[in-house]
C-alpha positions as CSV (number, residue, x, y, z in Angstrom):
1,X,-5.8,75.8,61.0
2,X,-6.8,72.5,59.1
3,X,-9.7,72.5,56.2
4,X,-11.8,70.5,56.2
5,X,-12.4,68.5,52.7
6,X,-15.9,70.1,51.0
7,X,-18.4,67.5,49.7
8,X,-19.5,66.6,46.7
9,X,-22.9,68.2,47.4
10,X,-21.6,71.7,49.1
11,X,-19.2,71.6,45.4
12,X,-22.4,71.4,43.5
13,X,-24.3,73.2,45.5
14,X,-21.7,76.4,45.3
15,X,-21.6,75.5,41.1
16,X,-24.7,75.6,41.0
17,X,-24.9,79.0,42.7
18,X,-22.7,80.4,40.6
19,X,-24.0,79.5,37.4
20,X,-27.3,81.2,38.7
21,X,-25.1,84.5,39.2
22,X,-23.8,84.2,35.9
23,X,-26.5,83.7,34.3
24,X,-29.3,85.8,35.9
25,X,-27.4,88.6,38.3
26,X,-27.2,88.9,41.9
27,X,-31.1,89.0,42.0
28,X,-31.8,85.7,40.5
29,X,-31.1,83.9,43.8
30,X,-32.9,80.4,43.8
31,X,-34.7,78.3,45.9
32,X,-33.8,76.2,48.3
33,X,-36.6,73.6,46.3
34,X,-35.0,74.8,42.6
35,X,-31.6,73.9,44.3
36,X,-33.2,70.6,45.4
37,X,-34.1,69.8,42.0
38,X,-30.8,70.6,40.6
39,X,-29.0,68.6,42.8
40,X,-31.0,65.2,42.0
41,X,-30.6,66.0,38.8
42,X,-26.9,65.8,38.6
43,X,-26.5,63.2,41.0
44,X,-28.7,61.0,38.6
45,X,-26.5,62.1,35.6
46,X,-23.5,61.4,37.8
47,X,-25.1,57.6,38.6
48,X,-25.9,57.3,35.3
49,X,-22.1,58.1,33.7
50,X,-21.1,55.8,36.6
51,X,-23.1,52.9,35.2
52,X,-21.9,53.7,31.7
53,X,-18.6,53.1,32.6
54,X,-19.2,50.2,34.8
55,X,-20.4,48.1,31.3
56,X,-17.8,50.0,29.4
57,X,-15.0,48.0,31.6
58,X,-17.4,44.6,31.6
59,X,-17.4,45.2,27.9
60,X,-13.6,45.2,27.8
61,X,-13.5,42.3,30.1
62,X,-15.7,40.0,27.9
63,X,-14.1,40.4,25.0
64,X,-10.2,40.1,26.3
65,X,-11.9,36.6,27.6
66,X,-13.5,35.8,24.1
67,X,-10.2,37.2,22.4
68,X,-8.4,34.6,24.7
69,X,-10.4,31.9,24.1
70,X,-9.8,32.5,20.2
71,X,-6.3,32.0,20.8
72,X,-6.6,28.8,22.6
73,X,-9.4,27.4,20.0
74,X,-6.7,28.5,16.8
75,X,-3.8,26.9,19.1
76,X,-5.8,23.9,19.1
77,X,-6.7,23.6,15.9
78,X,-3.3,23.8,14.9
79,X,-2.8,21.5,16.9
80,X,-5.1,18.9,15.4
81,X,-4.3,20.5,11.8
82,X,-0.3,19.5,12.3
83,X,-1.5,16.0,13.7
84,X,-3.7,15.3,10.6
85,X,-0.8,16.8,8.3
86,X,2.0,14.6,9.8
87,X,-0.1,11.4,9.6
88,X,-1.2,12.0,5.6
89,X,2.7,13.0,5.0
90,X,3.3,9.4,6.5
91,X,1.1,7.5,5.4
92,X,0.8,6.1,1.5
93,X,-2.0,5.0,-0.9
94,X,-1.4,2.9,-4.0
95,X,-2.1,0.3,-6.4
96,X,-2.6,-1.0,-9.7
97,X,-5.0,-3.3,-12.4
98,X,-5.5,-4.7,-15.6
99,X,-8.2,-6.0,-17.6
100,X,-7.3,-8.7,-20.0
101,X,-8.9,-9.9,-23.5
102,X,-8.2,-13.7,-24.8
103,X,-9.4,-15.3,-28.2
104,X,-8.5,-18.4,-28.6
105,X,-8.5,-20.7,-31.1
106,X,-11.3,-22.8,-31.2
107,X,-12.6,-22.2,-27.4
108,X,-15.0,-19.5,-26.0
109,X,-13.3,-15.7,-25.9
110,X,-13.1,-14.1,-22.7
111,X,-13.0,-10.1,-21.2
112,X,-11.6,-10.8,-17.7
113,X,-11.0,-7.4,-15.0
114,X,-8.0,-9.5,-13.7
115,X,-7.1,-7.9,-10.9
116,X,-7.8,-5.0,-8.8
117,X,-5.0,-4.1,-6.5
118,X,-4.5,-1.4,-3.2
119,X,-1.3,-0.7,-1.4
120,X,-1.8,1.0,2.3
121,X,1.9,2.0,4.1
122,X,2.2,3.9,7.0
123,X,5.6,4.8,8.5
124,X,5.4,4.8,12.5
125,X,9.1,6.2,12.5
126,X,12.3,6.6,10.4
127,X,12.8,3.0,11.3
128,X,9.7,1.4,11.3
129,X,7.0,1.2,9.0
130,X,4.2,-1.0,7.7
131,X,3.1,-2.1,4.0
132,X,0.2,-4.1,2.5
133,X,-1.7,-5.3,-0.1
134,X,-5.2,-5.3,-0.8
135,X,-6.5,-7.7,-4.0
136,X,-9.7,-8.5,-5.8
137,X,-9.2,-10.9,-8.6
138,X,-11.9,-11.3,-11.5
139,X,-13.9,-8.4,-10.5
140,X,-16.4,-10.2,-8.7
141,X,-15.9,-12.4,-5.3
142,X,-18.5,-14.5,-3.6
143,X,-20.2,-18.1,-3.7
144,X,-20.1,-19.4,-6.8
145,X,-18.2,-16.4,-8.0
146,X,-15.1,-16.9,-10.2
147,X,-13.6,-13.8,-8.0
148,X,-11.4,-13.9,-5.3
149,X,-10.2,-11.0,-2.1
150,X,-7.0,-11.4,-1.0
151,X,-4.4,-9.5,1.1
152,X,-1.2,-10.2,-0.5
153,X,1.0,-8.4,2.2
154,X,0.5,-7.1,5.4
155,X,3.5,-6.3,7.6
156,X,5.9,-4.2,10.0
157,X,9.5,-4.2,8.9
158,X,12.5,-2.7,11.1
159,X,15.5,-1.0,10.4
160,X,17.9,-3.1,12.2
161,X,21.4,-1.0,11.1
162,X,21.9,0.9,8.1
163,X,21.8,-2.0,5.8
164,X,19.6,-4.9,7.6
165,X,16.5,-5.2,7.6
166,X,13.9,-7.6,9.5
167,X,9.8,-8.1,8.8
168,X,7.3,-9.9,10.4
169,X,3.8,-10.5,8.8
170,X,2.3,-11.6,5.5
171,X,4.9,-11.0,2.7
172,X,5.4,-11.7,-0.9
173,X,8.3,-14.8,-0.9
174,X,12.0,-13.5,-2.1
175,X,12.0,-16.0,-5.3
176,X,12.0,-15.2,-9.2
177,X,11.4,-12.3,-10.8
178,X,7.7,-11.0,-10.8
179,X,6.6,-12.5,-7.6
180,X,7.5,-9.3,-6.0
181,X,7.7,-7.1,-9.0
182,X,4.4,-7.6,-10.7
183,X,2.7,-4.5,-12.1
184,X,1.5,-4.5,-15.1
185,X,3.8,-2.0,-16.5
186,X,7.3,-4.0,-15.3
187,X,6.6,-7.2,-17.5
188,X,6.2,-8.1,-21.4
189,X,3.0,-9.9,-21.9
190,X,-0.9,-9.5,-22.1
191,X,-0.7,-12.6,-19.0
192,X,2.4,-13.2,-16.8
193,X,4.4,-16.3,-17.5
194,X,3.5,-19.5,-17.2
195,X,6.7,-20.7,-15.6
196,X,6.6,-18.3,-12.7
197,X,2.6,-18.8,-12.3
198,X,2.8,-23.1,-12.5
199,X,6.6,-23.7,-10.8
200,X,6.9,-21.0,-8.6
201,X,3.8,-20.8,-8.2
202,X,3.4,-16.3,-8.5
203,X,2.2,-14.4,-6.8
204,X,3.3,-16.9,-3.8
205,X,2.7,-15.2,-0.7
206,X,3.5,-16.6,3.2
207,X,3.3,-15.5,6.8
208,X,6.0,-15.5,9.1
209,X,9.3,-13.2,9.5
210,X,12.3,-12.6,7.3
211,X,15.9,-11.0,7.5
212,X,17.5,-8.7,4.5
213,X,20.6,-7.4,4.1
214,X,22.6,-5.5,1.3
215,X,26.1,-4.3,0.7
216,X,27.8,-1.7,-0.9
217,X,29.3,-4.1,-3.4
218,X,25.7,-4.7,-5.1
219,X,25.1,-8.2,-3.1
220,X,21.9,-8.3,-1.0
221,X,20.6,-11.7,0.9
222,X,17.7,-12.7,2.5
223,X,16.5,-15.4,4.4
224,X,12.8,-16.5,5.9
225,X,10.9,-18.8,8.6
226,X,7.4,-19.0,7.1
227,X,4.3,-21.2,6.7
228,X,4.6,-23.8,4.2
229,X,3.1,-25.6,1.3
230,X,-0.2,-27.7,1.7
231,X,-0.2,-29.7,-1.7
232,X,-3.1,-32.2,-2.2
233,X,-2.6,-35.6,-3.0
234,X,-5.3,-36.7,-4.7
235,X,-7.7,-35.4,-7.5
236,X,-7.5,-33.5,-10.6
237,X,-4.7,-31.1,-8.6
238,X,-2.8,-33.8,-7.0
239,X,0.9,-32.5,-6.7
240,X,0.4,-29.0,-8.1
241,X,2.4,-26.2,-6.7
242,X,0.2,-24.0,-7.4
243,X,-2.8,-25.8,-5.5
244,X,-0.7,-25.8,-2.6
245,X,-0.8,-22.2,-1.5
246,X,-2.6,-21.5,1.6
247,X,-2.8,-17.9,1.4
248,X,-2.4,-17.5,5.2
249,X,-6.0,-18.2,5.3
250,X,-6.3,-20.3,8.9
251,X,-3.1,-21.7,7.4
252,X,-2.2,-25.6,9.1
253,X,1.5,-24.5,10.2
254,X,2.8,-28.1,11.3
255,X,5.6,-27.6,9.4
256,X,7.3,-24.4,8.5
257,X,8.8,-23.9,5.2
258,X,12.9,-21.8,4.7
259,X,13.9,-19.5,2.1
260,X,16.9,-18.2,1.4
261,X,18.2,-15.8,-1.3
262,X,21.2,-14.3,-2.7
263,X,21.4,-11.4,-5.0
264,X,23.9,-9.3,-7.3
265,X,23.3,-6.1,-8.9
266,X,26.8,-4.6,-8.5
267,X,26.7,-4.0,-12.4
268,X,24.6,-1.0,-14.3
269,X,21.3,-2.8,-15.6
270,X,22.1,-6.3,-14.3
271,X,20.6,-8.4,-11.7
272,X,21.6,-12.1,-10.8
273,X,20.0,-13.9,-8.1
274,X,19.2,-17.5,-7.3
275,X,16.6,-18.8,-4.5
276,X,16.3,-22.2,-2.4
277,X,13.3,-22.8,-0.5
278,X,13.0,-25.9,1.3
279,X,9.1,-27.4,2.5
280,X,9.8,-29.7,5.6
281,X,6.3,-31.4,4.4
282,X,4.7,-30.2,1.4
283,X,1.2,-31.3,2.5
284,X,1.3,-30.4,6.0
285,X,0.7,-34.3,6.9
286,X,2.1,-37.7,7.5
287,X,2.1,-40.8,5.6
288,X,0.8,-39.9,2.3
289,X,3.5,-40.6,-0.6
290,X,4.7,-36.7,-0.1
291,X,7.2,-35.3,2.1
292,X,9.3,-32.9,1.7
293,X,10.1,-30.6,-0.8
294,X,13.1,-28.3,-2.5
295,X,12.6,-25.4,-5.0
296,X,15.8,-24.4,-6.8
297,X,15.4,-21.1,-8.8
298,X,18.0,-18.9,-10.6
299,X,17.4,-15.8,-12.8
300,X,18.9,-13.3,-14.9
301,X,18.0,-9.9,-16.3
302,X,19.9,-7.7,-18.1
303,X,19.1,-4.5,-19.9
304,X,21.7,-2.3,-22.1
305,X,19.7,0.8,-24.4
306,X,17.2,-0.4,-26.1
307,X,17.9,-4.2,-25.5
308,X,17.0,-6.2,-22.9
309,X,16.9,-10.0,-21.6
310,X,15.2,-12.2,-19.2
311,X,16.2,-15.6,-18.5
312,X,14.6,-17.9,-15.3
313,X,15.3,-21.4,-14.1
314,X,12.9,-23.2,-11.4
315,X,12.3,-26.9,-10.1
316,X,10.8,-28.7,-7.6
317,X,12.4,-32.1,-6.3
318,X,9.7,-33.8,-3.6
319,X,9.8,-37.2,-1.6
320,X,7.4,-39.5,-1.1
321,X,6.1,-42.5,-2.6
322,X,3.0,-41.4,-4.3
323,X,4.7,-38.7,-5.7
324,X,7.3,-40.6,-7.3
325,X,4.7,-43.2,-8.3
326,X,3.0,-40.3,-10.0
327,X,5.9,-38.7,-11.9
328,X,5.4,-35.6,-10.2
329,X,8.4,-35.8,-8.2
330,X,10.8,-33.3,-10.4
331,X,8.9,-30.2,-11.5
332,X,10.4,-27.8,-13.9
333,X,10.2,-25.2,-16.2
334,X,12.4,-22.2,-17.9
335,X,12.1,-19.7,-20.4
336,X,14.2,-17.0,-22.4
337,X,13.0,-13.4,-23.1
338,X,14.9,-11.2,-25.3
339,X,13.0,-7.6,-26.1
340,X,14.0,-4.4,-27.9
341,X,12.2,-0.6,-27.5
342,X,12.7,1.0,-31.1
343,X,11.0,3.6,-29.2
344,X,10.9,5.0,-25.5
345,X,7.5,4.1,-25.3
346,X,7.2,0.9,-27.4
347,X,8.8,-2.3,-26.7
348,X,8.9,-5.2,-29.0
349,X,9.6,-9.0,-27.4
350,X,9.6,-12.8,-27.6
351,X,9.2,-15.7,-25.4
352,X,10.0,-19.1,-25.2
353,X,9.3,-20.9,-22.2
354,X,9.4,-24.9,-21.5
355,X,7.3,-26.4,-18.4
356,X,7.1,-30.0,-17.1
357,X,4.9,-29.5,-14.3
358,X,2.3,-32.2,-12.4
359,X,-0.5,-31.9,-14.7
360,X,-0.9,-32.8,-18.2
361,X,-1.8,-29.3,-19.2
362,X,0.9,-28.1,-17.7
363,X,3.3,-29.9,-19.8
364,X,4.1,-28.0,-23.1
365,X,5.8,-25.9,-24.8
366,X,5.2,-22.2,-25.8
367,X,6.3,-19.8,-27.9
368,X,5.0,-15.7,-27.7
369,X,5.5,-12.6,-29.3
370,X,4.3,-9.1,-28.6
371,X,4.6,-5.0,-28.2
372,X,3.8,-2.9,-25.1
373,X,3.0,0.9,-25.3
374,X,3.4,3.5,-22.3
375,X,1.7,6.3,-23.4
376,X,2.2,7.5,-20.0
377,X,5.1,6.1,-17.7
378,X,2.5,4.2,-15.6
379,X,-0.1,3.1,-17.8
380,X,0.6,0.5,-20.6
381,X,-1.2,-1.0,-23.6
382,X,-0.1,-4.5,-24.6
383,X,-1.0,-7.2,-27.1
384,X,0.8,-10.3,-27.9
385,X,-0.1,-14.1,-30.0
386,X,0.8,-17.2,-27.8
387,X,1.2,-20.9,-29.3
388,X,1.7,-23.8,-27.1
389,X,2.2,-27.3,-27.9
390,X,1.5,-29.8,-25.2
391,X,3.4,-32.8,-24.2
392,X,2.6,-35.7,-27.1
393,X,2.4,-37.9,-23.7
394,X,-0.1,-36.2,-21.9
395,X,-3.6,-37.0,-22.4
396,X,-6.6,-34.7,-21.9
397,X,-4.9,-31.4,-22.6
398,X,-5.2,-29.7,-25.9
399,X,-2.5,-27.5,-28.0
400,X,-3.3,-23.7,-27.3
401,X,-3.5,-20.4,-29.9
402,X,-4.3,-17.2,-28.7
403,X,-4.2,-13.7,-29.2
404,X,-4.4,-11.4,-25.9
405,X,-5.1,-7.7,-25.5
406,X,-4.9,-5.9,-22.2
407,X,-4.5,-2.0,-20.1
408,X,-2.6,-1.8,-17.2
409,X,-2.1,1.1,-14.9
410,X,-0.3,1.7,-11.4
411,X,-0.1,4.5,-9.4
C-alpha cells in the first residue's frame, strides 16, 4: 500500500499537538480555534523567513553586479591611465633663455630678456617623430613692440634605414656652427657672433624637406629643397642677408633655395664640416640688379682637455647689376676663437672676428674677451668686453666698446 505524502499543515498540526502533550499532559488538549491560531501563526513566521531570504539573495545579486561593474570601471581606468602614461613617456617639453646687459661706450645702456625659447617633441613611433620650436624675442611682441614670436622649427622626420634620415617642415638650415646649436650654455659670449648673425644670417630657419645621412666612419651629409632668400633692394637694408629671411611667414616661394652639407667627426673632439647653399633668386623677383646667390661656409672646432678652438669661414657671391653697382656683391666675414677652462666650470676665451658685409655698420673689425661660469651644467653666467673698429671707408657707422653681462639656462 502507497502513503500518501502529509502536508505541511497536517505536519504542523501533529507538532503542534505534540508540544501540547509535552507540555501540559494528555488533558491539555486544545481547541480546534487555539489550533487555528497556531497555525497562522507559523505560517506568517514561515512567509516572513521566506521573504527574508528572498532579499538576502537580491542582496547578493546587487552587489555581485556592483562588484562587476567595479571591475569594468578600474579596467577602464587603467585603460585611460596606460594611454595617458604612454603619451607623457613620448612626448617632450623643453627650452631655454637669456637675458642680456650691454654698456657701451658713449650710447644708452640696455637690459634686454633676449629670448624666451620652448621645444614640444612628440614621437608617433620608433621611426617617426615630430620636433619644434616656440620663440619670443625681447620679452614683449606686438605693434610697435620691439618683440617678436616665432616658431623656429616645426616638423616630422622619418627613419628611412638605420642611418638616413628625411624631414619635412620648418627646420633650422644645416650651415655653421650655432645655427642649430644655440643655447646659451654651448657658446662663449654675452651675444652670439657677429659673423654667423650678419653672413649666415643665425638663426636662419626655412620650410621645405631635407635628407641626412651618417656613416660609421664619422662622415654625415645632408642636403635640402627649401624656400629661399627675399633680399630687398632698396633702402637702408638693401642687400643684407640678414633682411632677407622670410621666416616661413606667407613666404613668396618662386624660387626655391639648395643646401647641401658635408661633415666629419670621425676624430675624438673634432668636427669639420663645410656648407653650399645656392638662392636661384635672392629677392624672389625679376629684373632688379639681384639674382642669384651662393653661400660658401666652412668650420672647424676642436676641443682637447682644457683647450678648445673655433674657427668659421662664410661668403656670399650674388649676381645682378645693382648689386655689383652697390659693392655688395661678395659678402664675407670669419673669425678665430681659441678658449681654455682652468676649471670644469669656468672657461676663459678670445675672439677675433673680421666682416665685410652690405652695410657700413657691418664692416669692421672686432676683437672680444671673456669668462663663462656653469654653476650648474645647464645654467651659465657669462661676461665679456667687445671693441670693434669699423671700416675707415664706411660712413655713418661709429667704432663700438662694450661690456656685456648675461644668465642663460636650458632645460
Amino acid at each position: 500500500m502507497k502513503l500518501k505524502p502529509f502536508s505541511t499543515a497536517t505536519a504542523a498540526c501533529l507538532l503542534l499537538w505534540s508540544q501540547f502533550i509535552l507540555a501540559d499532559g494528555p488533558q491539555a488538549t486544545p481547541t480546534i480555534e487555539q489550533l487555528w491560531e497556531i497555525i497562522q501563526s507559523q505560517q506568517a513566521e514561515i512567509e516572513a523567513l521566506k521573504k527574508k531570504q528572498q532579499e538576502t539573495a537580491q542582496q547578493a545579486a546587487d552587489a555581485d553586479e556592483k562588484a562587476e561593474a567595479a571591475v569594468v570601471a578600474v579596467e577602464e581606468v587603467d585603460t585611460k591611465t596606460a594611454g595617458v602614461a604612454s603619451w607623457v613617456d613620448k612626448t617632450t617639453i623643453g627650452g631655454y633663455g637669456e637675458l642680456h646687459y650691454n654698456n657701451f661706450e658713449g650710447e644708452d645702456n640696455e637690459i634686454d630678456l633676449h629670448r624666451f625659447v620652448l621645444f614640444f617633441g612628440h614621437e608617433f613611433t620608433d621611426s617617426i617623430r615630430f620636433f619644434s620650436e616656440f620663440e619670443i624675442e625681447h620679452g614683449v611682441a606686438g605693434d610697435d613692440k620691439n618683440g617678436e614670436v616665432e616658431v623656429e622649427q616645426a616638423y616630422v622626420e622619418f627613419d628611412l634605414s638605420e642611418n638616413m634620415r628625411a624631414k619635412g617642415g620648418v627646420f633650422l638650415m644645416p650651415v655653421g656652427i650655432l645655427n642649430e646649436t644655440h643655447e646659451p650654455g654651448t657658446f662663449y659670449g654675452v651675444e652670439r657672433n657677429d659673423v654667423e648673425n650678419i653672413i649666415i644670417p643665425s638663426t636662419w630657419w626655412e620650410g621645405g624637406a631635407a635628407l641626412s645621412g651618417y656613416f660609421a666612419n664619422g662622415i654625415s651629409w645632408d642636403l635640402a629643397i627649401s624656400s629661399g632668400l627675399e633680399m630687398p633692394t632698396t633702402g637702408k637694408n638693401a642687400f643684407r642677408v640678414r633682411s632677407g629671411r622670410q621666416k616661413v611667414s606667407e613666404a613668396t616661394a618662386n624660387d626655391l633655395s639648395y643646401t647641401g652639407r658635408l661633415k666629419y667627426t670621425g676624430v675624438p673632439g673634432l668636427e669639420l664640416a663645410g656648407t653650399v647653399n645656392y638662392q636661384s633668386n635672392a629677392t624672389q623677383s625679376n629684373n632688379d640688379g639681384l639674382n642669384e646667390g651662393i653661400l660658401y661656409e666652412t668650420h672647424a672646432i676642436y676641443n682637447r682637455g682644457p683647450f678648445g678652438l673655433r674657427a668659421l669661414y662664410a661668403r656670399w657671391n650674388f649676381n645682378g647689376s645693382a648689386v655689383s653697382a652697390a659693392g655688395a656683391d661678395d659678402q664675407y666675414g670669419w673669425y678665430i676663437e681659441p678658449s681654455y677652462k682652468p676649471w670644469e666650470k669656468v672657461g676663459l676665451y678670445t675672439r677675433y672676428e673680421k666682416l665685410d658685409g652690405a652695410r657700413d655698420q657691418d664692416q669692421f673689425e672686432q676683437w672680444e674677451i671673456g669668462a663663462n661660469f656653469w654653476p650648474h651644467p645647464d645654467v651659465v653666467l657669462k661676461a665679456d668686453y667687445r671693441d670693434r673698429s669699423v671700416d675707415s671707408n664706411s660712413s655713418g657707422a661709429d667704432d663700438v666698446k662694450a661690456f656685456d653681462l648675461g644668465i642663460g639656462y636650458q632645460f
